[in-house]
N, CA, C and O atoms as CSV, one atom per row, in Angstrom:
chain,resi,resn,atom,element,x,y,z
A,1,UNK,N,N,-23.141,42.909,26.252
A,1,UNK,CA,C,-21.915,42.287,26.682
A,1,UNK,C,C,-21.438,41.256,25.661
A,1,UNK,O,O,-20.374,41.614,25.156
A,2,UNK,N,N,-21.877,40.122,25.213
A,2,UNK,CA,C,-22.145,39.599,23.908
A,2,UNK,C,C,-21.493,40.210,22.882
A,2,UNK,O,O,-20.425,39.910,22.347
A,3,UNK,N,N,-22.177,41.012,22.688
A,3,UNK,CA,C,-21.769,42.049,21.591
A,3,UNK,C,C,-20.189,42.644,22.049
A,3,UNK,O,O,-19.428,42.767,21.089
A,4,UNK,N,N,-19.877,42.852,22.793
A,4,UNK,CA,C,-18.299,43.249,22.919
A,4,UNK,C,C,-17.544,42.030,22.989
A,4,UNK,O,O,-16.403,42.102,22.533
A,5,UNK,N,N,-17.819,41.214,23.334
A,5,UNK,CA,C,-17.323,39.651,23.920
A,5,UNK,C,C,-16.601,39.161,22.447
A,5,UNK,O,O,-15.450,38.786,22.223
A,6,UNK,N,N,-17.925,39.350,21.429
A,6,UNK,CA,C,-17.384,38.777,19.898
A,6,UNK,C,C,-16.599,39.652,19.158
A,6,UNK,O,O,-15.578,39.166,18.672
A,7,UNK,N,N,-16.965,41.509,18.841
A,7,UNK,CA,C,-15.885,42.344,18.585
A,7,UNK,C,C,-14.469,41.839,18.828
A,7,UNK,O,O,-13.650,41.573,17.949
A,8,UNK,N,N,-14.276,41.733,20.309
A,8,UNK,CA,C,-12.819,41.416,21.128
A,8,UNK,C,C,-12.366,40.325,20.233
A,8,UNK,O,O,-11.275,40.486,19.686
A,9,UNK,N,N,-13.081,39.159,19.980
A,9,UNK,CA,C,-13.157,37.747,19.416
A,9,UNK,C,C,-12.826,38.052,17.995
A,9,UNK,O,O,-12.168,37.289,17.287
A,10,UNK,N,N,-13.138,38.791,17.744
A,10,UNK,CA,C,-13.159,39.206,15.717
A,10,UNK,C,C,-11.691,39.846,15.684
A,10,UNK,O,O,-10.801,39.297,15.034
A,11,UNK,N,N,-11.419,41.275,16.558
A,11,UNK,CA,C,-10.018,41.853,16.407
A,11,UNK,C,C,-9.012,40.876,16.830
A,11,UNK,O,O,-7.821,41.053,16.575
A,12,UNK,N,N,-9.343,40.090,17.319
A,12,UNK,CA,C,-7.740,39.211,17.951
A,12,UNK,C,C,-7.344,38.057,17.307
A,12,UNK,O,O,-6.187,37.636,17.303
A,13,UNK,N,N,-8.449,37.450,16.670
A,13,UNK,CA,C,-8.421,36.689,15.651
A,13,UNK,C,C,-8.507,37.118,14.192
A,13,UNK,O,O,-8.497,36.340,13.238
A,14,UNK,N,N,-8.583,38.295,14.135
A,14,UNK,CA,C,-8.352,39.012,12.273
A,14,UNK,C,C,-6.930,39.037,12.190
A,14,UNK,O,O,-6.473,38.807,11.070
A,15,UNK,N,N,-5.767,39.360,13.518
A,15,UNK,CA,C,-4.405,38.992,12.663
A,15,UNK,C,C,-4.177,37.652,12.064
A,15,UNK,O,O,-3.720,37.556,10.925
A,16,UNK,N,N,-4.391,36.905,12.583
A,16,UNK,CA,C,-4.063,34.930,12.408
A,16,UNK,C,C,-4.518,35.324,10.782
A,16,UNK,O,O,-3.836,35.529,9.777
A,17,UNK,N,N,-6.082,35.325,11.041
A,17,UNK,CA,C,-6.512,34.938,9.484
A,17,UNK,C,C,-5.979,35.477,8.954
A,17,UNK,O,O,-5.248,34.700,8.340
A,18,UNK,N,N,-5.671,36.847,8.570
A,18,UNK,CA,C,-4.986,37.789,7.590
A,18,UNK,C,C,-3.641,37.302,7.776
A,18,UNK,O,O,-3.064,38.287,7.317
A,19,UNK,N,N,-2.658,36.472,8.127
A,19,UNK,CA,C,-1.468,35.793,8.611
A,19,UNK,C,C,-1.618,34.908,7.484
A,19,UNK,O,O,-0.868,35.417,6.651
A,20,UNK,N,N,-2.064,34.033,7.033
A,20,UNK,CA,C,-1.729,32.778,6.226
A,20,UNK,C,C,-1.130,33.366,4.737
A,20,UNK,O,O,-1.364,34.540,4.450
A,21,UNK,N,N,-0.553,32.728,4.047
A,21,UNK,CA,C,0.006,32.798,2.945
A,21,UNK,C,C,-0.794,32.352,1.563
A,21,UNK,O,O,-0.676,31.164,1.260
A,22,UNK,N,N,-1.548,33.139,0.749
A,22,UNK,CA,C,-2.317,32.963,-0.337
A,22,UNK,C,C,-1.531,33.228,-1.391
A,22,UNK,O,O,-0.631,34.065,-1.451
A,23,UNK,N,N,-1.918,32.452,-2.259
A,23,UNK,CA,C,-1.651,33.191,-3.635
A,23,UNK,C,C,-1.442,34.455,-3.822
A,23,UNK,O,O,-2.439,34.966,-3.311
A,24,UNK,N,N,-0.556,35.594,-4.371
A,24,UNK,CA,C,-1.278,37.109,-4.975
A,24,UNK,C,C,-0.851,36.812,-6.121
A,24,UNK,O,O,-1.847,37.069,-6.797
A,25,UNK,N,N,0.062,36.388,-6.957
A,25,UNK,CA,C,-0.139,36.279,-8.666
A,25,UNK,C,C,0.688,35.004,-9.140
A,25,UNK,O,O,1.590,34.346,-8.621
A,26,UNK,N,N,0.116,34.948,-10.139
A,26,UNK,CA,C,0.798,33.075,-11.173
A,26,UNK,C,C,1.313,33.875,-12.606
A,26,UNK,O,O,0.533,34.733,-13.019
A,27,UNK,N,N,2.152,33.726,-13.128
A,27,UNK,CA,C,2.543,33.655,-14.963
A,27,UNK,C,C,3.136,32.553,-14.895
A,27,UNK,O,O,4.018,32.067,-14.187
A,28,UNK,N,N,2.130,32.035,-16.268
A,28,UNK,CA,C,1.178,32.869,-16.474
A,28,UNK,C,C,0.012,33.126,-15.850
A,28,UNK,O,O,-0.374,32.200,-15.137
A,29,UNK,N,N,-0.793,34.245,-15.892
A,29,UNK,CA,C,-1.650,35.043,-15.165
A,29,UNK,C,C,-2.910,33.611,-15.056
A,29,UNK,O,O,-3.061,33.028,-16.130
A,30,UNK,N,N,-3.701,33.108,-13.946
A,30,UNK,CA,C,-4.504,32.269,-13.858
A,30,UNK,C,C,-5.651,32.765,-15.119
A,30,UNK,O,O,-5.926,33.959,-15.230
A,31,UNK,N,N,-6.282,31.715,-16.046
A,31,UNK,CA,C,-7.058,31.868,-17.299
A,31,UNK,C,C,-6.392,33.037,-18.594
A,31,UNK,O,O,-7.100,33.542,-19.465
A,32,UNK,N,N,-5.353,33.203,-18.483
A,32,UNK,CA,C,-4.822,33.732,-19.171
A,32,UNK,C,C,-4.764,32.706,-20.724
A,32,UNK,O,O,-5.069,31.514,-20.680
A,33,UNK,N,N,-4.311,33.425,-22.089
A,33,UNK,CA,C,-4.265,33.035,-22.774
A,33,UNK,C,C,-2.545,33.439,-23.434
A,33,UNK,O,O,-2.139,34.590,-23.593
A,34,UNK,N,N,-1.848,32.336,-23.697
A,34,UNK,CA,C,-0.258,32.605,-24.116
A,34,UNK,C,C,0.014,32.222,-25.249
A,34,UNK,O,O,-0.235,31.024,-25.389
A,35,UNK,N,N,0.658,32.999,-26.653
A,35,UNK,CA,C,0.761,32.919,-27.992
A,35,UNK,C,C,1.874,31.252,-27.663
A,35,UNK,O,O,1.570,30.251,-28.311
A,36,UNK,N,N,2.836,31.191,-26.849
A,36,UNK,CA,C,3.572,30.144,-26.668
A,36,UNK,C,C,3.734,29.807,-25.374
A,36,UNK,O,O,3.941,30.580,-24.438
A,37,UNK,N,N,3.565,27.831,-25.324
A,37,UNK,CA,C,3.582,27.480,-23.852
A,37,UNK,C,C,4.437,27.989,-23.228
A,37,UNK,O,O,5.403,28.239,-23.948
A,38,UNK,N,N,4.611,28.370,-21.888
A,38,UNK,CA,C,5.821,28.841,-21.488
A,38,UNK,C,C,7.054,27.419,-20.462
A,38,UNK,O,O,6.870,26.395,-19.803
A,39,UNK,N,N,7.880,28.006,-20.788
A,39,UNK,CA,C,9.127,26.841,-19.649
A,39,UNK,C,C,9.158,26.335,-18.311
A,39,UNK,O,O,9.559,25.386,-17.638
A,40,UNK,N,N,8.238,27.959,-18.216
A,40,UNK,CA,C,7.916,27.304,-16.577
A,40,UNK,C,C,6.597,28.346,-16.494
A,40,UNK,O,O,5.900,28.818,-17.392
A,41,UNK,N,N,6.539,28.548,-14.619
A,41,UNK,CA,C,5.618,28.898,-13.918
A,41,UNK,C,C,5.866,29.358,-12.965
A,41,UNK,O,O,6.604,28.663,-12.266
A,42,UNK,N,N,5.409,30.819,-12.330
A,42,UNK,CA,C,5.842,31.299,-11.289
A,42,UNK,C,C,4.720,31.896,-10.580
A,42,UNK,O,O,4.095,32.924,-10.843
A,43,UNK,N,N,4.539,30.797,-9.335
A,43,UNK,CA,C,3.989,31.729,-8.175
A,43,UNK,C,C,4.292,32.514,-7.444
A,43,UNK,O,O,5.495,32.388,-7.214
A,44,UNK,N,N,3.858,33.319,-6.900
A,44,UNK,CA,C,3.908,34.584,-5.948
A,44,UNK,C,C,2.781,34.515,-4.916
A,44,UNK,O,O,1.551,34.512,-4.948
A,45,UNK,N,N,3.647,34.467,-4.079
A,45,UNK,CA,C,2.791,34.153,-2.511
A,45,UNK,C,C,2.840,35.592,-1.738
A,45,UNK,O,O,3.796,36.360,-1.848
A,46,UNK,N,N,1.783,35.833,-1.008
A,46,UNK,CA,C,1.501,36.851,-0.463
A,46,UNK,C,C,2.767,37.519,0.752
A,46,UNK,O,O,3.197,38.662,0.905
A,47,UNK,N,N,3.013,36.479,1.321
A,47,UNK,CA,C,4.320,35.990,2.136
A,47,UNK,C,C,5.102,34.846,2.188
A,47,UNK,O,O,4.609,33.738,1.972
A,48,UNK,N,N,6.702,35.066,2.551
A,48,UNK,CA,C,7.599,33.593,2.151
A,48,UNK,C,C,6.639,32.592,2.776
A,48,UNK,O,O,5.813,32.842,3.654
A,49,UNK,N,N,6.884,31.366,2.162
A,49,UNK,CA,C,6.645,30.039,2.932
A,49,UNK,C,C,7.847,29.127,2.708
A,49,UNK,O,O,8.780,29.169,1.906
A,50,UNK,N,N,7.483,28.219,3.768
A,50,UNK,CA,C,8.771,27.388,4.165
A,50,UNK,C,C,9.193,26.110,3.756
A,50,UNK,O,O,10.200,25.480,4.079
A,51,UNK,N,N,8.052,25.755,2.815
A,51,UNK,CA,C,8.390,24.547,1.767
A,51,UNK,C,C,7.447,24.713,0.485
A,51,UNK,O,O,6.381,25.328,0.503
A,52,UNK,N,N,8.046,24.017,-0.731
A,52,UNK,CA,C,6.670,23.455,-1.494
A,52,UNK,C,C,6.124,22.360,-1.418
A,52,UNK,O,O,6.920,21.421,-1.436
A,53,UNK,N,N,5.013,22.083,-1.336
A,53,UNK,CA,C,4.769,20.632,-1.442
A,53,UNK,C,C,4.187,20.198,-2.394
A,53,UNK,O,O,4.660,20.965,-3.233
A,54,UNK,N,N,3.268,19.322,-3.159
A,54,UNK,CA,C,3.004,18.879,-4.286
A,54,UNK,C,C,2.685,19.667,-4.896
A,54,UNK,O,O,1.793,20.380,-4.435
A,55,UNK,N,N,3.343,20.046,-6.556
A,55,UNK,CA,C,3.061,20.992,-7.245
A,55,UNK,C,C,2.939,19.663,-8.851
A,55,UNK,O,O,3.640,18.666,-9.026
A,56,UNK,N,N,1.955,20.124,-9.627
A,56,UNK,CA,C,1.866,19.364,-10.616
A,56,UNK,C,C,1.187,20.720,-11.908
A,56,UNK,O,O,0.483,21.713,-11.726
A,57,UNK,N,N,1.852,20.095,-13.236
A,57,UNK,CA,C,1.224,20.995,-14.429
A,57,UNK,C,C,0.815,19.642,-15.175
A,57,UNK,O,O,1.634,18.765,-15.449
A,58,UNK,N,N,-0.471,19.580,-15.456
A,58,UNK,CA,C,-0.800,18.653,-16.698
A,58,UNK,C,C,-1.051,19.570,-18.020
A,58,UNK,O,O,-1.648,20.645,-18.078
A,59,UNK,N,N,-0.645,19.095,-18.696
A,59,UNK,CA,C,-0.452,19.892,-20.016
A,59,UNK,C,C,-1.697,19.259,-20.885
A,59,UNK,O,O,-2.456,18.377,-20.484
A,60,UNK,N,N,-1.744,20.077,-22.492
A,60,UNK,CA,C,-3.164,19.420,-23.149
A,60,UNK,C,C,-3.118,17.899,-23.221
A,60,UNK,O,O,-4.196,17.334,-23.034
A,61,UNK,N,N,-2.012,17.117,-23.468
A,61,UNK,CA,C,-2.560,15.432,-23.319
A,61,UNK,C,C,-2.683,14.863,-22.694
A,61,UNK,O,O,-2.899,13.663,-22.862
A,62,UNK,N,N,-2.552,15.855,-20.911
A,62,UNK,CA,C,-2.510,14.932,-19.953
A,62,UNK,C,C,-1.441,14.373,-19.646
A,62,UNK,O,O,-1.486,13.470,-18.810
A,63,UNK,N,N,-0.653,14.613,-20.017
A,63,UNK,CA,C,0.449,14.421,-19.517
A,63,UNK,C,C,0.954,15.267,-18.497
A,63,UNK,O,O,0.532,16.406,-18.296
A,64,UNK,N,N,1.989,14.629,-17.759
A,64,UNK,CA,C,2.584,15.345,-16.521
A,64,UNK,C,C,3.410,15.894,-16.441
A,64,UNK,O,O,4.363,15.232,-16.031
A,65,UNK,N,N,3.710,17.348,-16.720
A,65,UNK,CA,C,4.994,18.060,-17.102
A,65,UNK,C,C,5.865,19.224,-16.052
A,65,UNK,O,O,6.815,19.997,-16.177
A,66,UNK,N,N,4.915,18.817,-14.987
A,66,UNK,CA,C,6.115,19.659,-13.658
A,66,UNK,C,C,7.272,19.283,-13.335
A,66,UNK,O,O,7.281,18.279,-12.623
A,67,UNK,N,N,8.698,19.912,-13.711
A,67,UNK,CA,C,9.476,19.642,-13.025
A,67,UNK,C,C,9.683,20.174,-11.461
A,67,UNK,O,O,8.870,20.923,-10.921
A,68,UNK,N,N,11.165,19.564,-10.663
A,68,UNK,CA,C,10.923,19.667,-9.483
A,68,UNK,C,C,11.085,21.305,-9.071
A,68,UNK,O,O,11.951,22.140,-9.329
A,69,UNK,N,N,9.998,21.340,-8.411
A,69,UNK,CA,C,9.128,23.146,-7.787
A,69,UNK,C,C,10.727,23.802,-6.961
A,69,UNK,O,O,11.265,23.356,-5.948
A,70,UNK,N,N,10.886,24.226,-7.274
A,70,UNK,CA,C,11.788,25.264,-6.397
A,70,UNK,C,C,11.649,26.608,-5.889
A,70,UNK,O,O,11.412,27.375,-6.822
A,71,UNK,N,N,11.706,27.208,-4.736
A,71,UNK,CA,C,11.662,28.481,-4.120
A,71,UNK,C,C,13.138,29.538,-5.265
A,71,UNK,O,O,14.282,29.307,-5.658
A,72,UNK,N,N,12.355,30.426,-5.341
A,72,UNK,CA,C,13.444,31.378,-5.677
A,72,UNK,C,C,14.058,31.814,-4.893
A,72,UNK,O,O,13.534,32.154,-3.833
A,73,UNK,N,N,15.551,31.985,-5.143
A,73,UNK,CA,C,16.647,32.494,-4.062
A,73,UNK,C,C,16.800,33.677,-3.587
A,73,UNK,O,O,17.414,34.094,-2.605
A,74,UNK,N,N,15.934,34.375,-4.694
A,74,UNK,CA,C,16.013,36.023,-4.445
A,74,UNK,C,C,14.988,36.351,-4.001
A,74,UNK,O,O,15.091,37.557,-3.778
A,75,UNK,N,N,13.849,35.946,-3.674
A,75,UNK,CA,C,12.162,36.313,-3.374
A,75,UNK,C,C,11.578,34.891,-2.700
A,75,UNK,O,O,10.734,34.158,-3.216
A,76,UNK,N,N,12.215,34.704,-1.476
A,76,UNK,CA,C,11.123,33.540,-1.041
A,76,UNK,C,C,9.529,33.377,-0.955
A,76,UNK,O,O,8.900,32.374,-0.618
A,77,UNK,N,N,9.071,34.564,-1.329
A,77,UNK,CA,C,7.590,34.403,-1.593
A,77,UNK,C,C,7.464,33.858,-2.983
A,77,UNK,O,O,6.305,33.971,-3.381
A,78,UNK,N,N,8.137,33.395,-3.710
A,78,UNK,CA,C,8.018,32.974,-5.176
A,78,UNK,C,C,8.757,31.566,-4.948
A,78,UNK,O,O,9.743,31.284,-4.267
A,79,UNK,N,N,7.573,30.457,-6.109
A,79,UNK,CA,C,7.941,29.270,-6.385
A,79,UNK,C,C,8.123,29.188,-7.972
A,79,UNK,O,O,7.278,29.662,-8.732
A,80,UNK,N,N,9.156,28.624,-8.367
A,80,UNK,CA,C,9.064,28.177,-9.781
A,80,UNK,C,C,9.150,27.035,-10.314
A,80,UNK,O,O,9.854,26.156,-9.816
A,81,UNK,N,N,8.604,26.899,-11.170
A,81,UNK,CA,C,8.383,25.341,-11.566
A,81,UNK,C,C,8.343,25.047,-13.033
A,81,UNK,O,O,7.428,25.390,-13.782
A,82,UNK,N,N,9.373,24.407,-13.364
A,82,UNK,CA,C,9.547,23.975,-14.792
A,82,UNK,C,C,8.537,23.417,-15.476
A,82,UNK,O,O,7.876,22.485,-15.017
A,83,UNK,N,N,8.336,23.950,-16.639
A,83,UNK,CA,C,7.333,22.727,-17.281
A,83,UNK,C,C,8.143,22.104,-18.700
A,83,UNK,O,O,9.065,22.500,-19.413
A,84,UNK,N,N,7.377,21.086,-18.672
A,84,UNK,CA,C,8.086,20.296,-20.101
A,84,UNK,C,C,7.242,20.255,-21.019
A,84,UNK,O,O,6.031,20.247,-20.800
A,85,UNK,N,N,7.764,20.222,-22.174
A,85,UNK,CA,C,7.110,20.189,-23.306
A,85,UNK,C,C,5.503,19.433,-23.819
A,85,UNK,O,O,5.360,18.218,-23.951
A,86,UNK,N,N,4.459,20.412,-24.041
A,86,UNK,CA,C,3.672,19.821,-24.781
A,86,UNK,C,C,2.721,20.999,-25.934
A,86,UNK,O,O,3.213,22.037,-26.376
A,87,UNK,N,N,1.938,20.726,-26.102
A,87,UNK,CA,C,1.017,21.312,-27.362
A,87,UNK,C,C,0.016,22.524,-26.794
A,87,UNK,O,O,-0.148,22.979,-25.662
A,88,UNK,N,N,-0.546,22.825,-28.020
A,88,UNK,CA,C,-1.570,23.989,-27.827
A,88,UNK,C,C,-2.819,23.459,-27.134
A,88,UNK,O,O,-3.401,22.427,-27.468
A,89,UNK,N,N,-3.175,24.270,-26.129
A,89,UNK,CA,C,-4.257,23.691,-25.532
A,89,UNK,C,C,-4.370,24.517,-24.171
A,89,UNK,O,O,-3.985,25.684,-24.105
A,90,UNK,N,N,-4.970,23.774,-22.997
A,90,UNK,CA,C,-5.092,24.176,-21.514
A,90,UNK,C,C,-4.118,23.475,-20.638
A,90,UNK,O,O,-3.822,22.312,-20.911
A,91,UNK,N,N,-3.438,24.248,-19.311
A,91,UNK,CA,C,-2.446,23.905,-18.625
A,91,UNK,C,C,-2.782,23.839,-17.081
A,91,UNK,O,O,-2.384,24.814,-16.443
A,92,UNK,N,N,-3.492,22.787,-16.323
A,92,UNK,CA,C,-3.312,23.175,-15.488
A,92,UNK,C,C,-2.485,23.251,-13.896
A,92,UNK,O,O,-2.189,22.191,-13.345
A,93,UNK,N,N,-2.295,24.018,-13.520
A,93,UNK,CA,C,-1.272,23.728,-12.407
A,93,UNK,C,C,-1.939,24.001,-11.415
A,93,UNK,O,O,-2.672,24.966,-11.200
A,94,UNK,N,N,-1.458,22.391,-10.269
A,94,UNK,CA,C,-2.050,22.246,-8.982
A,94,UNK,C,C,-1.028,22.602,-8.272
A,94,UNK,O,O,0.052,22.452,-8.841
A,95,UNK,N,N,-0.986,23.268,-6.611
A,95,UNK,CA,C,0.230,23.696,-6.061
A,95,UNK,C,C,-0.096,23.405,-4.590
A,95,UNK,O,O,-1.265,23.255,-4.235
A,96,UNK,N,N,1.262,23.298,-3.458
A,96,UNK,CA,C,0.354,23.176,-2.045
A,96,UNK,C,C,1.861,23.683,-1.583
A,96,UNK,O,O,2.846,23.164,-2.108
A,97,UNK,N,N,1.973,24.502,-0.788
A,97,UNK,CA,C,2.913,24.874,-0.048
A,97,UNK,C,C,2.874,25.320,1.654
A,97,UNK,O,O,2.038,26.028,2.216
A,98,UNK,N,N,3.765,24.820,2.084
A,98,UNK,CA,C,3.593,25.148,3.575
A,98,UNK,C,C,4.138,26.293,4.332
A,98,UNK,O,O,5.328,26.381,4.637
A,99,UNK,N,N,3.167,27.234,4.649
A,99,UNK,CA,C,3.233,28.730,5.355
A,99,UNK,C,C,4.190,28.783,6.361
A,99,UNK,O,O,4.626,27.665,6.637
A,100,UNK,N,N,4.631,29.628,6.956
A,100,UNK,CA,C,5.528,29.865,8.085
A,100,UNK,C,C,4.635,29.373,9.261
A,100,UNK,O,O,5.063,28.774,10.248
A,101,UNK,N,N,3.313,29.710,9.022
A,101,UNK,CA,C,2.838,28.874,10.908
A,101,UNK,C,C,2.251,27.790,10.271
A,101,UNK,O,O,1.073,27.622,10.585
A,102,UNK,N,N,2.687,27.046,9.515
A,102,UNK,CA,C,2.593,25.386,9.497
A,102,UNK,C,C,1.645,25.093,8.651
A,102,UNK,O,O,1.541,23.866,8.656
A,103,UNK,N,N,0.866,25.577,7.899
A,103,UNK,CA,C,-0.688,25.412,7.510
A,103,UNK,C,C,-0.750,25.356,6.321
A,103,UNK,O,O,-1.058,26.404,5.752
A,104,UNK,N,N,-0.503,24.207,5.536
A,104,UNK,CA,C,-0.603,23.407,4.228
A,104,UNK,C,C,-1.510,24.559,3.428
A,104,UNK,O,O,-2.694,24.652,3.752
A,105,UNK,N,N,-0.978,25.447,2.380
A,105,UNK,CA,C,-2.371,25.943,1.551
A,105,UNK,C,C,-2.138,25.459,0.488
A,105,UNK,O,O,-1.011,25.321,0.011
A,106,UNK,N,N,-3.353,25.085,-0.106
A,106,UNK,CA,C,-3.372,24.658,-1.536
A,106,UNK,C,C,-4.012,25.154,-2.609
A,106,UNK,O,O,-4.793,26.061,-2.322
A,107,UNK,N,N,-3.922,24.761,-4.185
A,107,UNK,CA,C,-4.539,26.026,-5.023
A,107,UNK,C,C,-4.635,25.569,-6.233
A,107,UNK,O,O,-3.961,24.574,-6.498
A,108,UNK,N,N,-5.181,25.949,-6.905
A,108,UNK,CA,C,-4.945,25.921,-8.770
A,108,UNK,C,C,-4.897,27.001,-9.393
A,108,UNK,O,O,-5.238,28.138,-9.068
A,109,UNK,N,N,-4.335,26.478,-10.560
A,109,UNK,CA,C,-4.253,27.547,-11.518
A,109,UNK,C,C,-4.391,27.347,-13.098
A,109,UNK,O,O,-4.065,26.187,-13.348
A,110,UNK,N,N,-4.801,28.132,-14.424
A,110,UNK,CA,C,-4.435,27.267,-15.242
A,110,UNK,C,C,-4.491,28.231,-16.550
A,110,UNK,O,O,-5.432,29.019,-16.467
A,111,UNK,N,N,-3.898,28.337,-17.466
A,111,UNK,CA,C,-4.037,28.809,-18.639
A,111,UNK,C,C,-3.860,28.007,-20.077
A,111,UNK,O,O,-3.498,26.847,-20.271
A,112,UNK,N,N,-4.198,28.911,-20.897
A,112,UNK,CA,C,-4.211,28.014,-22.227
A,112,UNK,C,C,-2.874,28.789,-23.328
A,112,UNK,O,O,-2.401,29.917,-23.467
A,113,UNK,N,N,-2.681,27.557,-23.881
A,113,UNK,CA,C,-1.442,28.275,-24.946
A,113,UNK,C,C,-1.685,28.083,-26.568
A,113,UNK,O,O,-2.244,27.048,-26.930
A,114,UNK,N,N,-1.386,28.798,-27.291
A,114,UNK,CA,C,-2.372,28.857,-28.771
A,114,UNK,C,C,-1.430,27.804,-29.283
A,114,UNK,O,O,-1.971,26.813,-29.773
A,115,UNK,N,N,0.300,27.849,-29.249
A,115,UNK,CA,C,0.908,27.154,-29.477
A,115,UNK,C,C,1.444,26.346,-28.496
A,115,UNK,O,O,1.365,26.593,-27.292
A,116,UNK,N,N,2.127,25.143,-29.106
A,116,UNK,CA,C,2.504,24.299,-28.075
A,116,UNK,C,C,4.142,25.074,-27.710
A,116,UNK,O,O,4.547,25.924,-28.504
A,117,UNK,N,N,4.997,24.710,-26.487
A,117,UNK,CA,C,6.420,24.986,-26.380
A,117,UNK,C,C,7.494,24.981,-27.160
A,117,UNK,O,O,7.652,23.943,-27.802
A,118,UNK,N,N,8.243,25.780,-27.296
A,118,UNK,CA,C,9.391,25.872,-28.227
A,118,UNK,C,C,10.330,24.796,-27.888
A,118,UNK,O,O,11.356,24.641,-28.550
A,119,UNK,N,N,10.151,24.343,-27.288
A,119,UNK,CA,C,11.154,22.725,-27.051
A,119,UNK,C,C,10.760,21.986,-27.729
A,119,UNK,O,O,11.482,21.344,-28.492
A,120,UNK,N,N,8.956,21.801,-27.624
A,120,UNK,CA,C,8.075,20.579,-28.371
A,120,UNK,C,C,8.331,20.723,-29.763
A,120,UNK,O,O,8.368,19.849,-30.628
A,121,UNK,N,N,8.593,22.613,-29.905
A,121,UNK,CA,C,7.981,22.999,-31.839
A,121,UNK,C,C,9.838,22.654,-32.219
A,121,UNK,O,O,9.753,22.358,-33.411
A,122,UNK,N,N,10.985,22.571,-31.943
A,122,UNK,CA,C,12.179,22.475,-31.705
A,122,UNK,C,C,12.286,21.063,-32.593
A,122,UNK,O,O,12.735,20.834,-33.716
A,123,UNK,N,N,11.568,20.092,-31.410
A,123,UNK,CA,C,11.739,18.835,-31.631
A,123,UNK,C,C,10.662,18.660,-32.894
A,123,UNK,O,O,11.092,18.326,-33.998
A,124,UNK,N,N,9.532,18.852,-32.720
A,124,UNK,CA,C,8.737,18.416,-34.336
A,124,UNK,C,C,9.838,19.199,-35.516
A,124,UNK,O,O,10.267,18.509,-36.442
A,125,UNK,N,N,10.122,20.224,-35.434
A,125,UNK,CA,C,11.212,20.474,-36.797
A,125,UNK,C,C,12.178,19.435,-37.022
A,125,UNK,O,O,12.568,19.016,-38.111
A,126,UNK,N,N,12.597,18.985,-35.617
A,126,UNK,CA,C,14.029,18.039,-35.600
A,126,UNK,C,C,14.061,16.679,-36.747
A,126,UNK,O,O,14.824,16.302,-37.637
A,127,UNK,N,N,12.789,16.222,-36.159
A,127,UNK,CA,C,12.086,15.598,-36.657
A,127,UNK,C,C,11.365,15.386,-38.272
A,127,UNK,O,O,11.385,14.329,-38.903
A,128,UNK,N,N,10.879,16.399,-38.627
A,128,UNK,CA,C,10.845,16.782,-40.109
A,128,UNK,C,C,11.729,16.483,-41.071
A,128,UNK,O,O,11.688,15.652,-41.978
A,129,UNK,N,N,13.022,17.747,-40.556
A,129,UNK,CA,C,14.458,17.740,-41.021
A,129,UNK,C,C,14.855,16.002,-41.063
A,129,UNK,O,O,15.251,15.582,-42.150
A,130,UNK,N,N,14.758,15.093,-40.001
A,130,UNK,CA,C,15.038,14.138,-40.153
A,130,UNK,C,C,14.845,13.556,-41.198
A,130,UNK,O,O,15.503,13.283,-42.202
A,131,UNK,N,N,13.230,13.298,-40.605
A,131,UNK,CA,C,12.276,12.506,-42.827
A,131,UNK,C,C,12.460,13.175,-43.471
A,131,UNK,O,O,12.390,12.485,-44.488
A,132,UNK,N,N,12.759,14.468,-43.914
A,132,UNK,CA,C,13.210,15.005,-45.377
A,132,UNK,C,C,14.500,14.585,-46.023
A,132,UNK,O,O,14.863,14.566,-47.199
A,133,UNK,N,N,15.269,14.147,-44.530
A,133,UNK,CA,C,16.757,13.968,-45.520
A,133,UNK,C,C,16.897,12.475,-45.539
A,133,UNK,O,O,17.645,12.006,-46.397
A,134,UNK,N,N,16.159,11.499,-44.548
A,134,UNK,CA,C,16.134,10.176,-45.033
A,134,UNK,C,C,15.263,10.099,-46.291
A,134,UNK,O,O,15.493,9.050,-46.892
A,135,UNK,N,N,14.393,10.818,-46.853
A,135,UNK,CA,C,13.826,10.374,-48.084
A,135,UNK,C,C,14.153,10.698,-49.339
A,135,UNK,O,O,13.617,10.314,-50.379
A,136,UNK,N,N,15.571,11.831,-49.113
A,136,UNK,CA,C,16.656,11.928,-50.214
A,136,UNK,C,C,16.788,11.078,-50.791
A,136,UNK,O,O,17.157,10.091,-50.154
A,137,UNK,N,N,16.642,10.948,-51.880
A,137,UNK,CA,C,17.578,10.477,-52.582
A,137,UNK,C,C,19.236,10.133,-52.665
A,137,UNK,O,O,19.905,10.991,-53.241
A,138,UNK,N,N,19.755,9.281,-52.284
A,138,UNK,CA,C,21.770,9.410,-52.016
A,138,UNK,C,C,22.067,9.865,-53.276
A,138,UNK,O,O,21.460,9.705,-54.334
A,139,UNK,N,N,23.199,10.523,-52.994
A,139,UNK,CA,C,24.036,11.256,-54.130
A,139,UNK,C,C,24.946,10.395,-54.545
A,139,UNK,O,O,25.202,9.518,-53.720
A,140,UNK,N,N,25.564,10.345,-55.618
A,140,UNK,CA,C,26.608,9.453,-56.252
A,140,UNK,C,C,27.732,9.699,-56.646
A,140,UNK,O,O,28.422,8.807,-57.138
């Protein structure tokens, strides 16, 4: 009797659990390796959820480069999240979003980039170009 008591107990409670909203994929891909940082970040949730809540990317210096997380308009199972500029190294992104039956899930993720972002490599040229032409010589 026992023994049917918990069966009953297991099938009626396997929808709920199989109900919550997990992760199914991140790009970049979680431990992935990327020739260039990328702009942003996109999760993919198993099913929509109904908010994001703290989402953060620390980039290689530690610095804090999530901008603000937004749901995509076309795929509410997808969050995207800007990142800002930094260097070659490891990225990781913390995320917490709230499911349709209420239940905060949270997660990480993280990959590495050989180069730093084309915004960052943008601005170090900018920069270059700068000191090369202040150390001109003026023309006469």
């Amino acid at each position: 009797m026992r023994f049917i008591v918990g069966l009953l107990a297991v099938a009626l409670l396997a929808p709920v659990a199989a109900g919550h909203t997990g992760l199914s994929s991140a790009r970049p891909p979680d431990g992935a390796v990327v020739g260039i940082a990328p702009e942003r970040v996109v999760l993919t949730f198993a099913q929509p959820f109904v908010r994001a809540g703290d989402v953060s990317v620390t980039g290689p210096s530690g610095a804090e480069l999530a901008a603000e997380p937004r749901q995509d308009p076309r795929d509410a199972r997808r969050l995207i999240v800007g990142v800002g500029p930094d260097g070659a190294g490891v990225y990781d992104v913390g995320w917490s979003i709230v499911a349709a039956d209420g239940h905060e899930i949270t997660g990480t993720t993280s990959f590495r980039a050989r180069r730093g972002s084309v915004a960052r490599s943008t601005e170090a040229i900018r920069r270059a170009l700068a000191d090369a032409a202040s150390a001109m010589p003026a023309s006469t």
